[in-house]
Backbone bond lengths (Angstrom), bond angles and torsions (degrees), N, CA, C in turn:
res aa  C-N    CA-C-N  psi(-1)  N-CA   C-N-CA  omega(-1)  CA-C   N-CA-C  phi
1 X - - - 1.461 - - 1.521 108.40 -
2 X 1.379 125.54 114.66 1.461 125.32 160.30 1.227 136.32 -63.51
3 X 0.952 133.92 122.55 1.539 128.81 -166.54 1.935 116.96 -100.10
4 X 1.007 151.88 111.36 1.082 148.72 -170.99 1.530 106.10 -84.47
5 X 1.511 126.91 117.51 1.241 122.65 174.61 1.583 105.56 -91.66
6 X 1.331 114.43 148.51 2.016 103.92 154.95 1.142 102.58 -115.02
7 X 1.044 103.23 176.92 2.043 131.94 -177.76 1.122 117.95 -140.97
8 X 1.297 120.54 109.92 1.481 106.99 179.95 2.137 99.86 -125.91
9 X 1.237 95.13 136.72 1.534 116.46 -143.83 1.599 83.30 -94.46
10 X 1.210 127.24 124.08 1.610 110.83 158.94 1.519 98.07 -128.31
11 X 1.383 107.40 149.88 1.511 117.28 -175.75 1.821 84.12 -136.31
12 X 1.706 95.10 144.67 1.669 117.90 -171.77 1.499 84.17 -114.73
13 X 1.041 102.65 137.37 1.542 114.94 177.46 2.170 90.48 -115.26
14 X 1.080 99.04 140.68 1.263 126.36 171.69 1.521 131.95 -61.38
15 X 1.146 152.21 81.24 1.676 138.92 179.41 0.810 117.60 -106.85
16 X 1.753 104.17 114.76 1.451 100.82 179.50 1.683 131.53 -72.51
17 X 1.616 110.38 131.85 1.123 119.91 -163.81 1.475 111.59 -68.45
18 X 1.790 132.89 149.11 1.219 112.77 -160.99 1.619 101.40 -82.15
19 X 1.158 108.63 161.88 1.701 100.42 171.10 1.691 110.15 -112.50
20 X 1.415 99.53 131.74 1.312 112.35 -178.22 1.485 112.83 -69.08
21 X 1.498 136.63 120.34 0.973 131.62 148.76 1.810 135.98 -22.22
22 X 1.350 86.88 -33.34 1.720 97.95 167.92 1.616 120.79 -88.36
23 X 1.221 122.81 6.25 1.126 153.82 137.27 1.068 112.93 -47.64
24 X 1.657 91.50 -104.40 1.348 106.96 -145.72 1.798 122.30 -87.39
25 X 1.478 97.67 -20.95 1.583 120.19 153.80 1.052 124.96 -105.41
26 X 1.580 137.17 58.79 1.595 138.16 -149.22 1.745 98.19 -104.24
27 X 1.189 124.69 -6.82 1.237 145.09 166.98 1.416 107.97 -57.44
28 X 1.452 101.77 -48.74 1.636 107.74 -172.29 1.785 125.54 -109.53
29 X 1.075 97.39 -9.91 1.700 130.52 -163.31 1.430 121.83 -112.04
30 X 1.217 131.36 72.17 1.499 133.68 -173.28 1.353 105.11 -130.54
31 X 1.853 80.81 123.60 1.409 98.17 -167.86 1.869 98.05 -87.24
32 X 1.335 96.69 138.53 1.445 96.43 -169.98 1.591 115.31 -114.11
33 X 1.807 105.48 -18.90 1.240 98.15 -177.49 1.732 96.71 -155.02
34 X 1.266 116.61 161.04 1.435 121.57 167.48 1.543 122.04 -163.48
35 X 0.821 125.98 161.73 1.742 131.14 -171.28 1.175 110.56 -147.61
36 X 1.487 132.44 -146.24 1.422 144.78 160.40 1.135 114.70 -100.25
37 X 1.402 116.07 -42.56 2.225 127.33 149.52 1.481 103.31 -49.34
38 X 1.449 128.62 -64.32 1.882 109.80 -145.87 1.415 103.58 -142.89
39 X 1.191 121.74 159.86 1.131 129.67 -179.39 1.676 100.48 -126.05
40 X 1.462 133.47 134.41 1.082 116.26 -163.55 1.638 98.92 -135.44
41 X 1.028 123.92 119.49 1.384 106.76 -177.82 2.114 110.58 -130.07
42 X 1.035 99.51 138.39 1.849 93.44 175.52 1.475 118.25 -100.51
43 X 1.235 118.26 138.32 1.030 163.71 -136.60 1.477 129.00 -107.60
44 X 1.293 120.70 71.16 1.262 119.41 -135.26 2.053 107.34 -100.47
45 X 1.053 167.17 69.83 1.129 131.07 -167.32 2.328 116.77 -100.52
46 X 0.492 107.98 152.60 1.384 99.06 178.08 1.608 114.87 -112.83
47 X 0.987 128.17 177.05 1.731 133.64 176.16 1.694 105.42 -24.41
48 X 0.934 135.68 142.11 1.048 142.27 -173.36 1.742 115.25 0.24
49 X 1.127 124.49 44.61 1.129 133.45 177.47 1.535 133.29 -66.47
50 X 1.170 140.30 151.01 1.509 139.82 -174.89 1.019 99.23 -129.85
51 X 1.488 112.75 162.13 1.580 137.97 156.63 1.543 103.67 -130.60
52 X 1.240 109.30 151.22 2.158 116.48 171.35 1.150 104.76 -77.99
53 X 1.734 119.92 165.68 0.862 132.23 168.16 1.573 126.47 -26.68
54 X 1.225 141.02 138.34 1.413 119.53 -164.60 2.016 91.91 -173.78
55 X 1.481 101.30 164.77 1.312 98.46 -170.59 1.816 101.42 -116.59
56 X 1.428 113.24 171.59 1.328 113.11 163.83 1.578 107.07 -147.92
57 X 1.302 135.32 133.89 1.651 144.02 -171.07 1.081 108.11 -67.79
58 X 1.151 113.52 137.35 1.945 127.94 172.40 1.509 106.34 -49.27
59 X 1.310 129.64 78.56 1.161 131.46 159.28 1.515 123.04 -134.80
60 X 1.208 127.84 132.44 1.490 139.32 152.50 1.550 106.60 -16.22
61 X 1.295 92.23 101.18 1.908 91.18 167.52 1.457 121.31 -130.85
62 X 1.056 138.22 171.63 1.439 146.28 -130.18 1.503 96.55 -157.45
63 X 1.278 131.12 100.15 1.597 136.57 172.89 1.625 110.09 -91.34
64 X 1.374 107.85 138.14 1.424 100.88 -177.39 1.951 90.69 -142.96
65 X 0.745 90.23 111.76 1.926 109.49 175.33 1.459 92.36 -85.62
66 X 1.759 78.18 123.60 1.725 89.30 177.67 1.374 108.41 -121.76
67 X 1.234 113.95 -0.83 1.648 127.35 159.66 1.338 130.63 -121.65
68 X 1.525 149.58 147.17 1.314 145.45 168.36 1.658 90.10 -39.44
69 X 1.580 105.55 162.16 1.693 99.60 -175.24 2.189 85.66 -158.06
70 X 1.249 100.41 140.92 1.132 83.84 174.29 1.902 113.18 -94.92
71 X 1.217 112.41 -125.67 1.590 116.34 170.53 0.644 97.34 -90.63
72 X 2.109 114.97 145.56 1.344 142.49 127.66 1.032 124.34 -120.36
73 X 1.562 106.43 143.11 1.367 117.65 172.55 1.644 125.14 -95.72
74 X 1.161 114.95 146.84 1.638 110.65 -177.00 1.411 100.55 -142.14
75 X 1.297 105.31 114.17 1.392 129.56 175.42 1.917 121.03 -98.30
76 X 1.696 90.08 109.79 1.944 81.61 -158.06 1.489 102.91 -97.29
77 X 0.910 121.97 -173.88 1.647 126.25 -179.21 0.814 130.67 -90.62
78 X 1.336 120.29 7.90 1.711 122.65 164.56 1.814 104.89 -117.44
79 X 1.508 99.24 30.22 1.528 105.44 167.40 0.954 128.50 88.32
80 X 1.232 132.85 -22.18 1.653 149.72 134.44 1.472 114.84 -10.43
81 X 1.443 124.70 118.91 1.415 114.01 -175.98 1.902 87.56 -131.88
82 X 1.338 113.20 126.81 1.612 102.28 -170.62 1.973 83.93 -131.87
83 X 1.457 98.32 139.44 1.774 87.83 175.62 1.201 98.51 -136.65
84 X 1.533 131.55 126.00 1.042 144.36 -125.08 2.045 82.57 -117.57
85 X 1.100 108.80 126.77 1.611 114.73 158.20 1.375 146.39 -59.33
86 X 1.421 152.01 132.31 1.025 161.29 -134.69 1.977 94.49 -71.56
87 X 1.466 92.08 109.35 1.858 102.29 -178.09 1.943 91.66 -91.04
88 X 1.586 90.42 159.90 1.544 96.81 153.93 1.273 106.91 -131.14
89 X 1.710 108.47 165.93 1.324 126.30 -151.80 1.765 96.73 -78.02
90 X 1.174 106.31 126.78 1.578 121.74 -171.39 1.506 128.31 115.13
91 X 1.061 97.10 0.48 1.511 116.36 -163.38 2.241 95.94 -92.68
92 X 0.971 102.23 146.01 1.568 119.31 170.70 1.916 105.89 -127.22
93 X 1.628 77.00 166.10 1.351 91.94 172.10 1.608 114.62 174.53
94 X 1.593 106.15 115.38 1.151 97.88 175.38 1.575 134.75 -112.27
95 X 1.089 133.87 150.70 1.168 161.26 -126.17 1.535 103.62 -115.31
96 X 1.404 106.58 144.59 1.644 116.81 168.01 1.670 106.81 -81.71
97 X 1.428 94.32 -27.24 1.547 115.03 -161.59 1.604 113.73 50.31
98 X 0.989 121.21 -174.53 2.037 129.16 -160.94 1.380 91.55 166.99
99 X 1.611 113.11 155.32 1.167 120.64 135.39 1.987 140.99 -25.30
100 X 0.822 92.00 88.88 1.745 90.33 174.54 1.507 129.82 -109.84
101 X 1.575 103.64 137.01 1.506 93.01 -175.83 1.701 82.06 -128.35
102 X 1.023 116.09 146.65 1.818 128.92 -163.17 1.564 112.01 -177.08
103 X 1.078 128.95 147.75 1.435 158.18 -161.47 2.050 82.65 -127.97
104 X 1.836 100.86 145.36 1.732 100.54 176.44 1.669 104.29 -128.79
105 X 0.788 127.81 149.24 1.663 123.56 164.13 2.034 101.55 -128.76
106 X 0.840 113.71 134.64 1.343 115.03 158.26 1.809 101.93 -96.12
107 X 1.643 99.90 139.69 1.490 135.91 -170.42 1.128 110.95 -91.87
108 X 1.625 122.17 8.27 1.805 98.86 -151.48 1.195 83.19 -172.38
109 X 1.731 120.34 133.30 1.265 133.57 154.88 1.558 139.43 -27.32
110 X 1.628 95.59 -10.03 1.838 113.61 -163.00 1.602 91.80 -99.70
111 X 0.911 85.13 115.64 2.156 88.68 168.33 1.744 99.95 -84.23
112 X 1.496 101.03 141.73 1.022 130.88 -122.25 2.011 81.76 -127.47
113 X 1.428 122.41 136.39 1.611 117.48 -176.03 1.540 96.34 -150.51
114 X 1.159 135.15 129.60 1.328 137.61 -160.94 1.829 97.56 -156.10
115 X 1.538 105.94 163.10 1.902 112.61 163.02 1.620 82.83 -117.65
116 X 1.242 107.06 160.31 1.341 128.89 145.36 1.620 111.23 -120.02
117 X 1.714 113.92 110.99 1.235 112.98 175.49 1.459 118.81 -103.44
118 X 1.617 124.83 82.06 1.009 126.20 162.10 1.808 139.60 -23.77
119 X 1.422 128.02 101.70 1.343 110.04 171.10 0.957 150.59 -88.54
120 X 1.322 141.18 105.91 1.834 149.31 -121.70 1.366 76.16 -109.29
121 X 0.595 147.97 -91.45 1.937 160.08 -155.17 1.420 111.46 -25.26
122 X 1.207 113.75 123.15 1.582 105.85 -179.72 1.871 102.78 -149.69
123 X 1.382 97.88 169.96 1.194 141.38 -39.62 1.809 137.82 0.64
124 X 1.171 119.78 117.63 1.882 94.48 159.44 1.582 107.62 -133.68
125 X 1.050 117.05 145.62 1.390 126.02 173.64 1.711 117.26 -62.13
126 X 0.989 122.59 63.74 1.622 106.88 -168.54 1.380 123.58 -58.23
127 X 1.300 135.53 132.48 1.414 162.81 -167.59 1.963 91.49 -58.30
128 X 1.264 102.57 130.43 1.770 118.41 -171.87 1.752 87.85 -65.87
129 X 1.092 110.29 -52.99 1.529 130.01 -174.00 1.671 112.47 -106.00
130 X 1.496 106.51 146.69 1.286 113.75 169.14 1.418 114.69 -52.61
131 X 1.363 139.77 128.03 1.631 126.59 164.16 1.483 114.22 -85.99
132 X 1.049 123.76 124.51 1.714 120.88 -171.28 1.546 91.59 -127.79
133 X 2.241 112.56 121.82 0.851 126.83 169.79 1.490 120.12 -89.32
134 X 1.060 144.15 113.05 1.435 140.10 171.44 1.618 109.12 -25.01
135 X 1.207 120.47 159.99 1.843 131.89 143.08 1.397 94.58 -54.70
136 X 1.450 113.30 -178.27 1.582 133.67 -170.27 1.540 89.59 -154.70
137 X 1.332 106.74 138.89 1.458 115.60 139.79 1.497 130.44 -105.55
138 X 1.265 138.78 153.01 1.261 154.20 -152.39 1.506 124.53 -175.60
139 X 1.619 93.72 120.34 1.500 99.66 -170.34 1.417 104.43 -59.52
140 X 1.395 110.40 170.01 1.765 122.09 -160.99 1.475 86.36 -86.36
141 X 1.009 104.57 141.53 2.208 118.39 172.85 1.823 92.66 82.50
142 X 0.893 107.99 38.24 1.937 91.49 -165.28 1.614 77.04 -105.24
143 X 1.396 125.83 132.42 1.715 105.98 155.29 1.924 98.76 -117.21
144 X 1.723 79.79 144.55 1.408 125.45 -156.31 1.373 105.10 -110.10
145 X 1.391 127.73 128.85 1.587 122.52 -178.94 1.279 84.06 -154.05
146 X 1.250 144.10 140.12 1.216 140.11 -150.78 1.411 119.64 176.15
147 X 1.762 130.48 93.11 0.859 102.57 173.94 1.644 130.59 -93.09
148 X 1.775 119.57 141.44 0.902 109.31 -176.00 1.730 135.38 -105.33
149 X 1.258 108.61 8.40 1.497 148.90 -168.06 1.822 126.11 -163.54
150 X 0.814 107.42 135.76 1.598 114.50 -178.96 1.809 110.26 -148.49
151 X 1.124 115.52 157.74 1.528 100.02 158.20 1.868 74.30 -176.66
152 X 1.544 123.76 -177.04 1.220 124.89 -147.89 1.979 97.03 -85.96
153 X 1.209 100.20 -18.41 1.807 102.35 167.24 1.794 121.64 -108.02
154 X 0.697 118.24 5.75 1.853 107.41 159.48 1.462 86.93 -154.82
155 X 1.448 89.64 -170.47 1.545 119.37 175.89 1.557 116.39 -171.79
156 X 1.562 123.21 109.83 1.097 128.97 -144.05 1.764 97.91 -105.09
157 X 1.330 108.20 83.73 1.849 104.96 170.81 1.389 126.05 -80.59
158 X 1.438 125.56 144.93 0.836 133.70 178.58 1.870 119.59 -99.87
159 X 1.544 97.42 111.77 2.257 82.71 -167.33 1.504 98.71 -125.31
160 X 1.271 86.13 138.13 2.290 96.34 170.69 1.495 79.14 -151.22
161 X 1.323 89.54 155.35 1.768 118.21 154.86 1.229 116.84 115.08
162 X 1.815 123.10 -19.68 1.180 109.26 175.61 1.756 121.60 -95.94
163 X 1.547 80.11 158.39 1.517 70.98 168.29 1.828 131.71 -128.87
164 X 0.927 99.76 147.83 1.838 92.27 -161.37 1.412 105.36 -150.06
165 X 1.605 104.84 -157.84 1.614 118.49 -154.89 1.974 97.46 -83.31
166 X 1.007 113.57 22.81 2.127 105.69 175.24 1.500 103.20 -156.23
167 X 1.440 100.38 130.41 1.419 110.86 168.52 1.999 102.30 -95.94
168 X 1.197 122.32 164.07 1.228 140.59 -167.89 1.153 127.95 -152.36
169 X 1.459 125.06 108.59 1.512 121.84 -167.93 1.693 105.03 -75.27
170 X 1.498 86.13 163.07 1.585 109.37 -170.73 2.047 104.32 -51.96
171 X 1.360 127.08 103.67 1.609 108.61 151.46 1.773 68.75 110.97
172 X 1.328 141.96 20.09 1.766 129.20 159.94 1.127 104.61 -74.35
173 X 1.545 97.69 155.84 1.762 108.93 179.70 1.431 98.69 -130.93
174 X 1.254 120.13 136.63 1.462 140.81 179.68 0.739 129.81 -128.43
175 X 1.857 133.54 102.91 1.720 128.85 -178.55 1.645 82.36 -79.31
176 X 1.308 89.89 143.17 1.524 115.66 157.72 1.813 120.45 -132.05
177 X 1.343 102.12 147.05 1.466 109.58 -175.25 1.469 105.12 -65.83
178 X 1.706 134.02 162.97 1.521 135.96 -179.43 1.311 104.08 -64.37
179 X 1.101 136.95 -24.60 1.631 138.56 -163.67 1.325 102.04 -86.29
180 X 1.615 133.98 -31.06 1.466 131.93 -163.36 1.189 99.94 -50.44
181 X 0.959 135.98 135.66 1.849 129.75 125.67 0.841 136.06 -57.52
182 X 1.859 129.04 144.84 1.539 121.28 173.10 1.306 117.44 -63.99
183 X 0.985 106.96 -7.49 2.002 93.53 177.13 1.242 123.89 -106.48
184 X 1.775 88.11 5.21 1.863 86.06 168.42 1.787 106.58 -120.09
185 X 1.031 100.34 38.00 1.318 118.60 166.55 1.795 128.99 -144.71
186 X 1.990 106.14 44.31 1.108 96.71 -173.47 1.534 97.82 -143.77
187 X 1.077 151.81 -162.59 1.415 157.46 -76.94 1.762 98.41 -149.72
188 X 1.187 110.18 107.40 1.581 94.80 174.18 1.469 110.32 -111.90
189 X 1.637 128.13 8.17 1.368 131.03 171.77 1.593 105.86 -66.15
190 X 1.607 101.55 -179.25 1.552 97.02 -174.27 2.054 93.49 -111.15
191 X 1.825 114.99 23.49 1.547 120.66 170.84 1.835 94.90 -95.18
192 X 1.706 97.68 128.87 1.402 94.75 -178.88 1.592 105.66 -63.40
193 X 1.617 131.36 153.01 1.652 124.62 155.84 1.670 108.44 -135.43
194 X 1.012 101.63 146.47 1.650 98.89 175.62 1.633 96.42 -117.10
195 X 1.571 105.38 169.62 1.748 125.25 -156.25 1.417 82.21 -123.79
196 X 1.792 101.13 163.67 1.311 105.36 166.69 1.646 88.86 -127.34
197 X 1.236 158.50 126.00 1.420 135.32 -160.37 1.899 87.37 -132.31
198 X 1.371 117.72 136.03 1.331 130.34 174.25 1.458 114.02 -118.74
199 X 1.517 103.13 116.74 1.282 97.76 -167.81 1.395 106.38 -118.44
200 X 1.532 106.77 134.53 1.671 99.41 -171.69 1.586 105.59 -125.54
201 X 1.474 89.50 159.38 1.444 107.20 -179.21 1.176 139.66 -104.46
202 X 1.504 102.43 7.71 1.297 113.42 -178.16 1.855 123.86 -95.50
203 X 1.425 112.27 171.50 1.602 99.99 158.36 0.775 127.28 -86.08
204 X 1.589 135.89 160.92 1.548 116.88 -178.83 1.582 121.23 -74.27
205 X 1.134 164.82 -162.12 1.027 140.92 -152.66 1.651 97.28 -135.50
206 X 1.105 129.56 -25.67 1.158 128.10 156.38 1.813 130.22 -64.73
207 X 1.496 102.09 -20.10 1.299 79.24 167.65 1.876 109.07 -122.98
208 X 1.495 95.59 8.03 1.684 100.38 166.86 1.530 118.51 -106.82
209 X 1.275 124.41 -11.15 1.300 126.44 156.86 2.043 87.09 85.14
210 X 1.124 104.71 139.23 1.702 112.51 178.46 1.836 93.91 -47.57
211 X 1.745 97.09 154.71 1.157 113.14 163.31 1.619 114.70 105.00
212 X 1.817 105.13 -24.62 1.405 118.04 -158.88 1.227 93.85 -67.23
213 X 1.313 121.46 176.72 1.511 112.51 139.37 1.784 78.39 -168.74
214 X 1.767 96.29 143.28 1.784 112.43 173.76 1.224 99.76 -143.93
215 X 1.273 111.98 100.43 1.511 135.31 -177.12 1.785 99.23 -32.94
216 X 1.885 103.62 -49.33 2.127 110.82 -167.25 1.102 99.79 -37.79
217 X 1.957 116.63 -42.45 1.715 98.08 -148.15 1.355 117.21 -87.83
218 X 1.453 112.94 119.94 1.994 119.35 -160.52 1.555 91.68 -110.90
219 X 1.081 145.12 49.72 1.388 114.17 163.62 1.670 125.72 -39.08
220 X 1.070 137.11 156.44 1.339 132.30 138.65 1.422 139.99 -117.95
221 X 1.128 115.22 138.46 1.700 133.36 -159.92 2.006 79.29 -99.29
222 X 1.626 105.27 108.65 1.274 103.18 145.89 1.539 147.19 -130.40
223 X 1.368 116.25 128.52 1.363 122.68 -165.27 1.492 127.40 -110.89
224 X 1.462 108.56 100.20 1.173 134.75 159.49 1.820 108.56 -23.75
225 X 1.363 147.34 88.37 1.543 129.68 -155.67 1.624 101.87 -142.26
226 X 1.790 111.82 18.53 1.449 125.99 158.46 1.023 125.40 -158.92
């Protein structure tokens, strides 16, 4: 009697899983805030400091340097080595954002303090080019309301000068409801601070499903960043 054996061959192919910065760089990476709009995390580097290889999600993000920072370099995995230049504290800049997978070294004795404000909310139009806002100076008692960015989904203001019912440490992050006002969310010590306040217009994407967009809903993300 002949017997017929089969074989059936399976081969597992491997994918590498992404690695979270809060992982695997938790030294440098603290996530400080999140919603269904933003994910907000701070940004830590010290004297010539590193983090490992590590990933970040294709999203629109919004950098706000809340300290002088000297050079870093970020070396990504498809060979790309981009080293970003000495920011000062006040300075923005927003981002198309992409997928990134990158390894970081800081270049420079200056420890380095940044937000990364991720945007969950979609639709968004992303910027062809990075937009990079300068710092501001402003005489002490000067009040400042200022917008310094707009496009039909956020609007990035710049506020110092008032003074009211909450003090706020240097580099705080604050969801606020659409109704708040800036002047009831600013500085009642006699140390000047300026805000960076981001106000968006979108729904969050979990409970508007891609595609939505409702101009009403303004939350604001505000950051204390002097």
């Amino acid at each position: 009697m002949r017997r017929h054996f089969g074989f059936l061959s399976l081969v597992t192919l491997g994918v590498a899983a992404a690695q979270s910065p809060f992982d695997v760089a938790g030294d440098h990476y603290q996530r400080v805030f999140e919603n269904d709009w933003v994910q907000v995390t701070r940004v830590v580097y010290g004297p010539y400091g590193k983090a490992l290889l590590h990933d970040h999600p294709d999203r629109p993000t919004i950098y706000v340097y809340t300290t002088d920072g000297g050079s870093i370099r970020f070396s990504h995995a498809d060979g790309r080595v981009i080293e970003r230049k000495p920011v000062k504290a006040g300075g923005i800049r927003l981002s198309a954002g992409g997928a990134e997978k990158h390894s970081v070294e800081s270049l420079s004795a200056i420890p380095s303090e940044y937000l990364r404000i991720e945007i969950k909310a979609e639709p968004f139009d992303r910027p062809e080019r990075d937009v990079r806002l300068d710092p501001e100076s402003h005489a002490p008692n000067t009040a400042v309301n200022k917008v310094q960015f707009e496009s039909r989904q956020l609007r990035i203001v710049r506020v110092a000068g008032h003074a009211v019912a909450r003090t706020y440490k240097p580099g705080e992050v604050v969801w606020a409801p659409g109704e708040t006002r800036p002047e009831d969310a600013m500085n009642l010590e006699d140390q000047p601070i300026e805000q960076v306040r981001v106000e968006l217009k979108l729904s969050p994407i979990s409970s508007a499903g891609p595609g939505a967009f409702r101009p009403s809903c303004k939350p604001r993300a505000a950051i204390s960043d002097m």
